[in-house]
C-alpha angles and dihedrals in degrees: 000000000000119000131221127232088247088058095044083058098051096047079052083070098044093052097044085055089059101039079066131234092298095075136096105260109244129247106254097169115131113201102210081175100053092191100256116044151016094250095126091053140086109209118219123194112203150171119329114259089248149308100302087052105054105110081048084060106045089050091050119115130179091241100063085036096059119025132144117246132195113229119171089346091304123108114234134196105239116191114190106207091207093126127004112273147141135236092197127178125249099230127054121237139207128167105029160105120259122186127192127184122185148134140221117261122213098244112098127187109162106341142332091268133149136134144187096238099203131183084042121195152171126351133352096253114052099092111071096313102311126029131069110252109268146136115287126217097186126224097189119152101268090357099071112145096026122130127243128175126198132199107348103339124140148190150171113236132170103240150164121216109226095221084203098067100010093242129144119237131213091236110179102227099019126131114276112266114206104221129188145096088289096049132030094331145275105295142073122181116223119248096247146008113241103152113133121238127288107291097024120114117242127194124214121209112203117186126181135175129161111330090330117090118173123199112223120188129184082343103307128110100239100160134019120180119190130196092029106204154169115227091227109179092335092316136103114231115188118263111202114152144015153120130323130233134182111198139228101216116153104314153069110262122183109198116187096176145016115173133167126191121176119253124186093208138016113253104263086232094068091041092091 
């Protein structure tokens, strides 16, 4: 059987624990962005980001959507938001540590919106026209770190509802909110805002192990949901693992890594 990078990391842990503590740590890292190209990646067209951007949208293609860039001697992602679409991996996850790092371009069509769309599942499609359903950490433009979650997804969170807005709050030793479709909606704000300005590149830390997955941006915990799950007939099955996708979704974003590497727990500093 053929095994997949993710597995060859994994095995490297293995192997480090038995080599004993002596040993040089491997490296476990996993670069889903090798640096030059969009080989890792399968590349989804979607639905037009609304009425006013529809020729943009039939005259979409994923190759001026996606493309790579050189920018100070580096090759970036650039993802054009012209239309909604998905740069998804090939292989599913589960137990691991993601890390994105991008920056807002200056070309705005709609709205400064993206997300990593994590716990990934099913057809393209099924999320408004054009993604899988998944969990969603958002990377929206003064939203980054917020939860979303699309089709019949589902997730514990401690939370705190503002009376003045009606918006639930990630609120470290609160009592658990269900969230869903099914139960006090689909989305949950971050506890803080800690996204850099405009230009500036922000990386994203994405752990999940289990049913837990904790939001980490610029290296605060800002989100954990706990007891991931699908509403499946009136019932919750657990969700613990996926694709992942990064949206284009109404702007220009630059990303210059995305990286996984396989964890067996989360770091007890980011489980608020």
């Amino acid at each position: 059987m053929k095994k997949s990078l993710f597995q060859v990391a994994l095995i490297a842990i293995v192997l480090g624990f038995s080599l004993g503590c002596n040993q040089q740590p491997a490296d476990t890292w996993v670069q889903l962005y090798n640096g030059q190209d969009l080989e890792n990646w399968d590349l989804q067209l979607g639905s037009s980001l609304g009425a006013d951007f529809d020729s943009l949208a039939q005259a979409a293609t994923v190759e001026k959507v996606f493309t790579i860039v050189e920018e100070n001697g580096e090759k970036l992602i650039r993802i054009s938001g012209e239309i909604n679409g998905a740069l998804a991996t090939k292989e599913s996850f589960e137990n691991y540590h993601l890390q994105l790092v991008f920056r807002w371009g200056e070309t705005v069509y709609s709205s400064r919106n993206s997300g990593l769309l994590y716990h990934s599942f099913g057809p393209f499609g099924a999320a408004f026209g054009t993604w899988m359903a998944n969990i969603e950490c958002q990377l929206m433009h003064e939203n980054l770190g917020d939860t979303y979650l699309m089709v019949n997804t589902t997730c514990e969170t401690a939370a705190v509802q503002d009376t003045t807005n009606q918006q639930y709050y990630f609120t470290p030793g609160a009592a658990p909110v269900q969230f869903g479709e099914q139960a006090n909606g689909r989305m949950i704000r971050k506890a803080m805002d800690v996204e850099k300005p405009l230009g500036g590149w922000n990386t994203v830390d994405l752990y999940c192990v289990g049913r837990t997955a904790v939001h980490v941006v610029n290296g605060v915990t800002v989100m954990v949901n706990k007891n991931t799950g699908i509403l499946t007939d009136g019932n919750i099955q657990p969700l613990n693992g996926g694709k992942i996708q990064i949206q284009s979704e109404g702007a220009e974003l630059f990303v210059k890594k995305v990286a996984i590497e396989p964890i067996t727990e989360i770091p007890a500093e980011f489980l608020k």
